[in-house]
N, C-alpha and C positions, 0 to 999 in steps of 0.2 A: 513592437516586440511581441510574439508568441509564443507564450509560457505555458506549458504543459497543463491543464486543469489538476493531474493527482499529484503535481509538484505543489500545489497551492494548496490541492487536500492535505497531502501529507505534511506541513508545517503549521495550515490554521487546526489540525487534529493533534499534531506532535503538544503545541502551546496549549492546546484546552487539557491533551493529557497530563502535561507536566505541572498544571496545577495542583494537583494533588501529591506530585511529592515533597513538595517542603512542608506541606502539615503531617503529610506520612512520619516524616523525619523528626517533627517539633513532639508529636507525639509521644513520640517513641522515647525520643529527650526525656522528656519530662513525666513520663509513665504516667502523662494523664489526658482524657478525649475530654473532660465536662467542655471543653467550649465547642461542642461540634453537635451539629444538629444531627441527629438519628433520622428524624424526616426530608432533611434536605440529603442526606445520602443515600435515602432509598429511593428521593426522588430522582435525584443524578443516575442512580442504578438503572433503574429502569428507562432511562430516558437516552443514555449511551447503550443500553440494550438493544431498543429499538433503531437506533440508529446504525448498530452494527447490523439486524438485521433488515433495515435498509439497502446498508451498505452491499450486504450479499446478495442480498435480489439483486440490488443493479448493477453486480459485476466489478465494483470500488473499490480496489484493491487500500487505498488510502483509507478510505474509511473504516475497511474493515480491521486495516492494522492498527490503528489509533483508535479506534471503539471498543475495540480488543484493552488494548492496554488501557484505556478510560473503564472499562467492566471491572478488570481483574483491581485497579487505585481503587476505585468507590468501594470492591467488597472489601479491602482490606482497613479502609476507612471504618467499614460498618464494624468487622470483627474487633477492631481492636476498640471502638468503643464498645461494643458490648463485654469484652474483656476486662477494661479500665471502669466501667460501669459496675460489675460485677465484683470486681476488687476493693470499688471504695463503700460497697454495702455489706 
């Protein structure tokens, strides 16, 4: 069987994106980030950064829509712990 390569992108990027929204949620729940590392989400930042601009060099339409939305989950990750950080001091 011959499956599309950005059929494949787009679901193993869809599942790595989607990690990010149930701690988005839990978050938000519970108006508090202490259990989220500051360093592991600027490292995910930067690391679906370059991956989107991977992505767009090589014409990856898959990647670059799921790197996309992996950018925008990791910043929103970052603000609301500096937010919930900022509130408990």
């Amino acid at each position: 069987m011959d499956v599309n390569p950005e059929i494949i992108g787009f679901v193993a990027g869809g599942l790595s994106s989607a990690l990010f929204i149930p701690q988005i949620i839990k978050i938000l729940k519970e108006k508090s980030a202490e259990e989220i590392s500051l360093v592991t989400c600027i490292i995910g930042l930067v690391s679906s950064g370059l991956w989107l601009w991977y992505g767009i060099k090589q014409g990856h339409i898959s990647m670059m829509v799921t790197n996309s939305i992996s950018v925008v989950a990791t910043a929103v990750l970052i603000v609301l712990k500096l937010i919930y950080n900022k509130e408990k001091n």
